[in-house]
N, C-alpha and C positions, 0 to 999 in steps of 0.2 A: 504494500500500500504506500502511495505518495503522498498523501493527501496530507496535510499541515496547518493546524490555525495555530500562528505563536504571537504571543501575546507577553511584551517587554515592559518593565519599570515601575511593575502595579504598585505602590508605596504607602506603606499604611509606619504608624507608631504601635512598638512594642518593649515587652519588658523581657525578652528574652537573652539569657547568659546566664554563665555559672558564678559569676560574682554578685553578690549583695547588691551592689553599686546598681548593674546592669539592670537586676530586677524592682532597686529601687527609683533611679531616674529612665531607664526606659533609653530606645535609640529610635533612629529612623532606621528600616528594614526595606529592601526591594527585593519583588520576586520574578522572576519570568516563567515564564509555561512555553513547552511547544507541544503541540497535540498532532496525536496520531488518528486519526479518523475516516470512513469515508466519505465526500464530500459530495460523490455522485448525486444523487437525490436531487440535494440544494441546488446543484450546480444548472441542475432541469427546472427546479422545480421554482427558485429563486423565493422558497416560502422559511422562515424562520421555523416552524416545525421539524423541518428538516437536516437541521445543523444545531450547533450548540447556543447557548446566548452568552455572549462574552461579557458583557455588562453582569449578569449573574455569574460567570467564571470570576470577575474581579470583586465581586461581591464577598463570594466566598474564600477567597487569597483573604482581604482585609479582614475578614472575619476570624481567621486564622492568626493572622501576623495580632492583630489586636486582641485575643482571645488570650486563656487561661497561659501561664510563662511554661515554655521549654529549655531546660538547661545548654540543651544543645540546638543549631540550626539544622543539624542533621533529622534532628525529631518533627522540628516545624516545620522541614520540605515533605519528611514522611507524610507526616498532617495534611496537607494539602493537597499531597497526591492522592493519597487514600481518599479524601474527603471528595475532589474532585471525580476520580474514578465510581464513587460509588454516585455521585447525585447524577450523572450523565453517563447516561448507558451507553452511548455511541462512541466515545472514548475506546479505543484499543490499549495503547500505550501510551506515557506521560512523562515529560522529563520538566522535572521542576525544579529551579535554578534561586537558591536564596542569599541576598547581598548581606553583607554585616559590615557597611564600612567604618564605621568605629568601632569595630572588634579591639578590646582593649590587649594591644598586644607590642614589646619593645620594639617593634622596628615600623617603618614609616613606611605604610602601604595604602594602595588605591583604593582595595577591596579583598575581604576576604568572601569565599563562595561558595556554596556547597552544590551540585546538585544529585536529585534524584530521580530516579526510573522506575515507574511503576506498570505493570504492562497486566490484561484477562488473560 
């Protein structure tokens, strides 16, 4: 399958990290998605029925990134993907990409990333 909706820089505030600090003041968090799906349908049918609603994909990213704290980002991409996968059945596979640029860490970087892969 070809087929791809990806979906860059969804930004929400959380309280996610293993420091006190992180879950006491909280960071800016960005996720990306790219989605494995087929598109065929839509592509005919040009009806939102038939495809995903991305507006509700970023719905449920923000509701993640702002929801209950994970020590780790690796937990909060799981979260999402899981969460993702399960509300959109047309989903085959999912790679979800979570940003932590102020990951409090000694050296002077862009961004730290995690992502993950969730696939039926």
């Amino acid at each position: 399958m070809s087929d791809q909706i990806s979906i860059t820089g969804i930004h929400a505030f959380g309280f996610h990290g293993v420091y006190d600090h992180e879950r006491r003041d909280g960071q800016d968090f960005f996720v990306d998605v790219l989605i494995d799906l087929s598109l065929a349908k839509a592509s005919q049918s040009d009806a939102l029925k038939d495809t995903v609603d991305y507006g509700r994909i970023c719905d449920i990213v923000i509701e993640e990134i702002a929801g209950p704290p994970c020590a780790l980002i690796e937990k909060l991409a799981g979260n999402i993907g899981d969460q993702l996968l399960k509300t959109f059945k047309p989903i085959k596979k999912i790679k979800v990409t979570v940003h932590k640029p102020a990951a409090p860490v000694d050296a002077q970087v862009l961004d730290i990333a995690v992502t993950v892969e969730r696939s039926r």
